[in-house]
C-alpha positions as CSV (number, residue, x, y, z in Angstrom):
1,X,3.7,-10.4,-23.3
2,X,0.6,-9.3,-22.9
3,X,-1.2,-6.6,-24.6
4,X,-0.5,-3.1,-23.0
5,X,-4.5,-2.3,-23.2
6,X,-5.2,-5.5,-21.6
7,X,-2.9,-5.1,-19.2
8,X,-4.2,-1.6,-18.7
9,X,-8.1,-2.3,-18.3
10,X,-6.6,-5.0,-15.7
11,X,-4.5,-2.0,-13.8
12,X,-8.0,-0.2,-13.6
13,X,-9.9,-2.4,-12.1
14,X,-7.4,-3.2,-9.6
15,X,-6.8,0.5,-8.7
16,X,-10.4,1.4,-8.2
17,X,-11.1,-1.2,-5.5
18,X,-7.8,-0.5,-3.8
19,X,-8.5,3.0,-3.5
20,X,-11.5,2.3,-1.8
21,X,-9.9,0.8,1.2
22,X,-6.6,3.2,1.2
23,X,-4.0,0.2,-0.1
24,X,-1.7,1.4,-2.9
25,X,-2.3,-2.0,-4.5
26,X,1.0,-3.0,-5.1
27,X,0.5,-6.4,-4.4
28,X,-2.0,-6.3,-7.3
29,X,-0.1,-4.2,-9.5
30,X,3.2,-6.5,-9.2
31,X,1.5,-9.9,-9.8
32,X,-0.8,-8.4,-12.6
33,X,2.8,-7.8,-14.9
34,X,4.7,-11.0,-13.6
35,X,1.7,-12.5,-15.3
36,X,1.9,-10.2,-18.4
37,X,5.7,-11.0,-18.6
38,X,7.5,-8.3,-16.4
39,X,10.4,-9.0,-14.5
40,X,10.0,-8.6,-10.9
41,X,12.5,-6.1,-10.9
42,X,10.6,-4.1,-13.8
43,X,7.2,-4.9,-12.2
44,X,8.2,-3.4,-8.3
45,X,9.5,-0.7,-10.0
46,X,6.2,0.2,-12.2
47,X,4.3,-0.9,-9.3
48,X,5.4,2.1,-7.2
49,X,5.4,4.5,-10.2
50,X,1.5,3.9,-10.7
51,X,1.2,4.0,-6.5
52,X,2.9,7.3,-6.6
53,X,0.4,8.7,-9.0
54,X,-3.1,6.8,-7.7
55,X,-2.1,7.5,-4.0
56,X,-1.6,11.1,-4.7
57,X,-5.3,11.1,-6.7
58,X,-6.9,9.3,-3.2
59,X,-4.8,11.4,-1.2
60,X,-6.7,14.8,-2.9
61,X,-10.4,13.5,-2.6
62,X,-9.9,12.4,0.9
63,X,-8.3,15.5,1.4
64,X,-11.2,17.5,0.4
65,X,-13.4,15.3,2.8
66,X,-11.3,15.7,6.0
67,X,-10.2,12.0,6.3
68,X,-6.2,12.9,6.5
69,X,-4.6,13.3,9.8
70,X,-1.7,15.5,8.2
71,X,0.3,15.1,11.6
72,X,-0.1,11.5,12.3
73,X,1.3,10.9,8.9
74,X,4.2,13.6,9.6
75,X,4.9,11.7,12.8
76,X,4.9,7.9,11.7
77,X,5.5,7.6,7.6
78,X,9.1,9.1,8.0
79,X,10.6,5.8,8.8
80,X,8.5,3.8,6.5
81,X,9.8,6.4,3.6
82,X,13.5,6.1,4.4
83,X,13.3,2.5,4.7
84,X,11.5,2.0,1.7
85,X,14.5,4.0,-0.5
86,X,17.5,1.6,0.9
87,X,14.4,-1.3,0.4
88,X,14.5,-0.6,-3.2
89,X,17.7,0.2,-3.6
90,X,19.0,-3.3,-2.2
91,X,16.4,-4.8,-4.4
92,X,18.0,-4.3,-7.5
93,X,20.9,-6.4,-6.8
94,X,18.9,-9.3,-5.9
95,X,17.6,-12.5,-7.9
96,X,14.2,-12.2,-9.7
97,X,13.3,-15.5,-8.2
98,X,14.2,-14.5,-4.6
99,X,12.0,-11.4,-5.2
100,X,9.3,-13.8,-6.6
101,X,9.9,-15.7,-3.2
102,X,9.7,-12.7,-0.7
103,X,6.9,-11.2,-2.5
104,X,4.7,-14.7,-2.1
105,X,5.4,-15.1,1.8
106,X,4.6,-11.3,2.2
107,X,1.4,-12.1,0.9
108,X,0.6,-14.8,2.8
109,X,1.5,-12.1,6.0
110,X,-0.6,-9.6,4.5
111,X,-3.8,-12.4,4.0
112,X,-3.3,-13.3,7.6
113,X,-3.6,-9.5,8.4
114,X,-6.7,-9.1,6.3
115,X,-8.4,-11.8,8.0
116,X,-8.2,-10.1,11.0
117,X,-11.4,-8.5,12.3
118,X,-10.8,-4.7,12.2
119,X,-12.5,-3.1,14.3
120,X,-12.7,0.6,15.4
121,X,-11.9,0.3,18.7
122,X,-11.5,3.3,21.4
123,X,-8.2,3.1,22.9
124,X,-7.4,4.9,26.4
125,X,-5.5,8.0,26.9
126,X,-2.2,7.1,28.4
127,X,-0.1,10.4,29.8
128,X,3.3,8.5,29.4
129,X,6.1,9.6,27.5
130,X,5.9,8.0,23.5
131,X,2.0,7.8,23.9
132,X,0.5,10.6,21.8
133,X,-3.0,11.6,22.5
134,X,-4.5,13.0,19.3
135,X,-8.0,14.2,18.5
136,X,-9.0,14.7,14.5
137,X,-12.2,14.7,12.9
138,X,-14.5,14.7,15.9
139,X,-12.4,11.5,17.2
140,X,-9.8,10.8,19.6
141,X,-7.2,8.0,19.7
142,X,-3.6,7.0,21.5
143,X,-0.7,6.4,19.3
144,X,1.7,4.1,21.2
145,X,5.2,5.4,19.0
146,X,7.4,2.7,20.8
147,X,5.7,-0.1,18.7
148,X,3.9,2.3,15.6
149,X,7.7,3.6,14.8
150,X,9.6,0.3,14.4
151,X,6.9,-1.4,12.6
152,X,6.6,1.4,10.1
153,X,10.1,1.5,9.8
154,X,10.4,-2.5,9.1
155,X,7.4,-2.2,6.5
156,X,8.4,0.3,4.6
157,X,12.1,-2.0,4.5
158,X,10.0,-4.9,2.8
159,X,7.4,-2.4,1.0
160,X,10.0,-0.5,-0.9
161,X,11.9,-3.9,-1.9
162,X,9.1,-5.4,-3.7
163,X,7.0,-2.5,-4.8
164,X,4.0,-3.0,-2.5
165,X,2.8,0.2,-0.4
166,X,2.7,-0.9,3.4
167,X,-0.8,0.0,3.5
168,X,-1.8,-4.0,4.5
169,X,0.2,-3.4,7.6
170,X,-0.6,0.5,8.5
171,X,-4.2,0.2,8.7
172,X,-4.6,-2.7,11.2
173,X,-1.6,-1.1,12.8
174,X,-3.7,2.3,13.0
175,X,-7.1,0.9,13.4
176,X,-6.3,-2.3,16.1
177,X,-3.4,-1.1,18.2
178,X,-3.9,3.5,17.9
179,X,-7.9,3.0,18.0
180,X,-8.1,5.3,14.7
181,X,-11.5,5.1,13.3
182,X,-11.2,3.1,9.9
183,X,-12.3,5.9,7.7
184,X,-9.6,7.9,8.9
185,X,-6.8,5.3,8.9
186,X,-7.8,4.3,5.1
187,X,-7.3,8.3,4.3
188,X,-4.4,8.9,6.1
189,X,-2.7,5.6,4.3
190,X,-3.6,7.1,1.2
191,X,-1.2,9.8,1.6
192,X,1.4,7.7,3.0
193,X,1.6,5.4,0.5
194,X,2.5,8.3,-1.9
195,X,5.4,9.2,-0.1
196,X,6.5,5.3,0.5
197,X,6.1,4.6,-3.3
198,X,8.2,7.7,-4.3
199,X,11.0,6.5,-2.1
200,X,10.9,3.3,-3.1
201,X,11.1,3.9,-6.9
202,X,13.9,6.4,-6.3
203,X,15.2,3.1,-4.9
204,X,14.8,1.1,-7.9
205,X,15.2,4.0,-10.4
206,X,19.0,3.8,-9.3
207,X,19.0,0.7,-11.1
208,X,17.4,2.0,-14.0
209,X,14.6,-1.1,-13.6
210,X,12.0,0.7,-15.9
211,X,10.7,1.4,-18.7
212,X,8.4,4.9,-19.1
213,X,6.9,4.4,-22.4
214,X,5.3,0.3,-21.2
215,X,4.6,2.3,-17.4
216,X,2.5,6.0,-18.9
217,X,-0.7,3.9,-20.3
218,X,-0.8,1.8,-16.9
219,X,-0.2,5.0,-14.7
220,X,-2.9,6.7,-16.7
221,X,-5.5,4.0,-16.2
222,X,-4.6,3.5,-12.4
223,X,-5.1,7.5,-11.3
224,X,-9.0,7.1,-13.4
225,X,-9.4,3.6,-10.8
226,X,-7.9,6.0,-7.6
227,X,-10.1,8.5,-8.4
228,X,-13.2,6.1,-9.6
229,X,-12.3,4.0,-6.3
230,X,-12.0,6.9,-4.0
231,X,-15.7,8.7,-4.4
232,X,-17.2,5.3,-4.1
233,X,-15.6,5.4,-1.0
234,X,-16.5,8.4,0.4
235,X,-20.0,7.5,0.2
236,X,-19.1,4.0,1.3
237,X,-19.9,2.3,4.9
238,X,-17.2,1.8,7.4
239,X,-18.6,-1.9,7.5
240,X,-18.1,-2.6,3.9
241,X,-15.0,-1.3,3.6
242,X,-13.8,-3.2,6.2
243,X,-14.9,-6.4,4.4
244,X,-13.6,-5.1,1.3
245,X,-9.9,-4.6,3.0
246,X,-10.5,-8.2,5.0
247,X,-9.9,-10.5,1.8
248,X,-8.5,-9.0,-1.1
249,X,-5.0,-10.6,-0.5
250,X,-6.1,-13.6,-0.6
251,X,-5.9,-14.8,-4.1
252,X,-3.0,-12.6,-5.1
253,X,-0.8,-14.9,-2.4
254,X,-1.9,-18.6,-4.2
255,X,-1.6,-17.0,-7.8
256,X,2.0,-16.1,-7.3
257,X,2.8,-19.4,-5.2
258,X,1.0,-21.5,-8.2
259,X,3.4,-19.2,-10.5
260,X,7.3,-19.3,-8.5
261,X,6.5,-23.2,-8.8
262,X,5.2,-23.5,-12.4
263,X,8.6,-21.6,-13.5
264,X,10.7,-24.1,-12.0
């Protein structure tokens, strides 16, 4: 397996850039220990331990710079967060290689999102029941719950099953179809992938799919990368983050493909 410190300076990296476009980096996080030797049901499970801990860190800085709609995340992570406990919990009586499996086409899903141009886009007030018309931060947007709630819900399903955070999906969601600046959508997620990572490792905790003593050094090194990650972007440029969050997914979705065949 290999070497805790390695694995470690690995963990930091990949939480600093993460944190700078409001993913939890689960994606990241699971593939970096498959590599290292983890099971898959030891790796989701570590994954949303370290997301709890570096989405809470993001979560304070953007905090502290305005860029959290408290009430958009009251109103739309709630189904993401119970579907991401029963997520988890049904995880741990699957197959490690149907995990493997889920985990790769979700990535391909997620790289298909990402390649998506984001764009903040105003989106007009409608006065109809399930449209909320919000204004936070010196911006105003239109969240349409009728599709926002059921996606959330079906994410946070998926999310909490193969320790990823949902964030891939939220942001586009936010930014393309509720017309949320991206600087807001990228802090908001950072506080809802907290709560969807704590769900969904109550999930797998059930199972008892972890290991505290192999998950402390990597949690440590992924809140310094959340809160490295999260000035940077702060002073960052809507533009560049965008680019950032476009194709991060990418390679993440070949290396696991190139790995569920290798182990056959």
């Amino acid at each position: 397996m290999l070497s805790i410190l390695i694995l470690s300076l690995i963990i930091l990296g990949i939480a600093v850039t993460m944190s700078m476009v409001g993913k939890g980096g689960g994606n990241f996080y699971v593939l970096a220990m498959v590599l290292a030797g983890l099971s898959m049901q030891h790796a989701a499970t570590t994954s949303q331990l370290i997301m709890i801990a570096t989405s809470f860190t993001s979560m304070l800085i953007f905090h502290n710079h305005k860029r959290v709609d408290w009430k958009l995340a009251l109103v739309i992570d709630p189904p993401t967060d119970i579907m991401a406990f029963f997520g988890g919990y049904f995880a741990g009586n699957m197959e490690d290689s149907t995990l493997k499996i889920l985990f790769a086409v979700l990535l391909i899903v997620i790289s298909v999102f990402m390649l998506i141009s984001v764009r903040d886009k105003p989106i007009a007030q409608k006065k109809k029941f399930g449209y909320w018309n919000r204004q936070f931060g010196g911006y105003s947007y239109t969240v349409n719950l009728w599709i926002t709630l059921p996606i959330t819900a079906i994410v946070g399903l998926f999310a909490g099953a193969i320790g990823i955070s949902g964030g891939a999906f939220k942001i586009p969601l936010m930014v393309m179809l509720c017309g949320i600046p991206m600087e807001i959508a990228i802090g908001t997620s950072s506080a809802m992938v907290a709560v969807t990572a704590l769900m969904g490792f109550l999930g797998h905790s059930v199972h008892g799919n972890y290991n505290l003593q192999y998950a402390i050094p990597l949690v440590i090194a992924a809140v310094l990368g959340g809160w490295i990650g999260s000035k940077y972007a702060i002073k960052s440029k809507p533009k560049n983050l965008r680019k950032i969050f476009a194709f991060t997914n990418l390679l993440a979705a070949v290396i696991m493909i190139i790995n569920i065949l290798s182990s056959r």
